[in-house]
Every structure is written in structure tokens, then in C-alpha cells.
Steps between C-alpha positions, in 0.01 A plus 500: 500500500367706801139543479369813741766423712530097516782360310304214268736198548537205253688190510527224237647179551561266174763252465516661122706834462245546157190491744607752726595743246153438318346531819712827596404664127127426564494645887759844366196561235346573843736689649590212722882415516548134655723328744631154337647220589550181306541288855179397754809535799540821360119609492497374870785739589327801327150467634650483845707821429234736350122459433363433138114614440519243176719192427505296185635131586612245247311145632811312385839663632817260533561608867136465647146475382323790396165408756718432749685839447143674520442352801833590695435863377171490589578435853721779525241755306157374500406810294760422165274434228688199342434392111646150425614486150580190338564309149407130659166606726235621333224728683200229574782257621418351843767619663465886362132512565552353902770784524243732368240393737742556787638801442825383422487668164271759366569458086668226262711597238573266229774454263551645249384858707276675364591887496127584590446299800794610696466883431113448605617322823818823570211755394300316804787497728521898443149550557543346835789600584371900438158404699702390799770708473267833532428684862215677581508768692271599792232687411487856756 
């Protein structure tokens, strides 16, 4: 979706092809149309080829884990908001909350996904997306 001129860009990463269609059918109710991939390689290659304002990143994928995935994208975009979703972590988990309190992350998203929380966290995404996106002109 382009928002006053900024294209909104999405990518989800889940191991399960189920998720990221979920996850695509919440974020189109948006008007958001997602990049996904099913791989952590492949997230790599994609965040180093374009710039995504939100990702969504499974915490258990076969090919690499999901914090260390937020990390590595991280450090190529410190701006990505990144939203770990997972079925085995569960939001006051140690290792969620220290992500949290760095940065790493800024939202958990458990499994099973619930439709409200990830349209709230897109409609969020838009809002700053338009704020940012917006130039004022110079006053004469």
C-alpha cells in the first residue's frame, strides 16, 4: 500500500504456509499486501534487497531462529519494527521480555493470532508511516 507517497512494506516469515496466509488476510483487511517467505535465508536476502517498515517473524523457523533473524535485520535497518510471533514463547517469557527491553522487538504475537492484535499493530505502522512520510513546506 502507498500511504501519501511511501510504499508501506510488510514481510512475514513463518516456517507454516497457513501462518503467512492468515497473517497476509489480516494485514490486506488493511490495505497492506505482504512480502513472504517461508525461509529465515530467505528473509535475510529480502531485507537486504528492499526496506520493510513492519516484519512479522516466526521465533521457531527450521533454517534460523526467529531472535536471531530480528537481530541480523535489525542491523541492517535499525528502524523495522519487528513483531516475533510464536506458538512455543509466550509474551512474559524471559527471553521475549529481554528482547523487548532492548529493542530487539517492539510486539509479541502469539499463536493462535489473534485477528485484532495484528490489524491494531498494521493500523500503527500506517499511522507512522503517514506522520513520517509527510513534508512540510516552508512557510513564505
Amino acid at each position: 500500500m502507498i500511504r501519501n507517497g511511501a510504499p508501506v512494506r510488510v514481510l512475514i516469515v513463518d516456517d507454516e504456509p497457513d501462518i503467512c496466509w492468515a497473517l497476509t488476510h489480516i494485514l490486506k483487511s488493511t490495505g497492506i499486501v505482504p512480502v513472504t517467505t517461508t525461509s529465515g535465508r530467505e528473509a535475510l536476502r529480502l531485507a537486504k534487497s528492499q526496506r520493510f517498515h513492519l516484519a512479522f517473524i516466526d521465533a521457531k523457523l527450521p533454517d534460523l531462529d526467529g531472535l536471531d533473524l530480528a537481530r541480523r535485520i535489525r542491523e541492517g535497518d535499525a528502524a523495522a519494527r519487528i513483531v516475533l510471533v510464536s506458538g512455543y514463547f509466550y509474551c512474559d517469557d524471559a527471553e521475549v521480555r529481554q528482547a523487548m527491553v532492548a529493542g530487539l522487538i517492539a510486539d509479541f504475537v502469539g499463536k493462535p493470532i489473534l485477528h485484532q492484535q495484528v490489524e491494531a499493530i498494521a493500523r500503527e505502522v500506517l499511522s507512522q508511516v503517514v506522520s513520517t512520510s509527510r513534508v512540510i513546506a516552508p512557510v513564505p
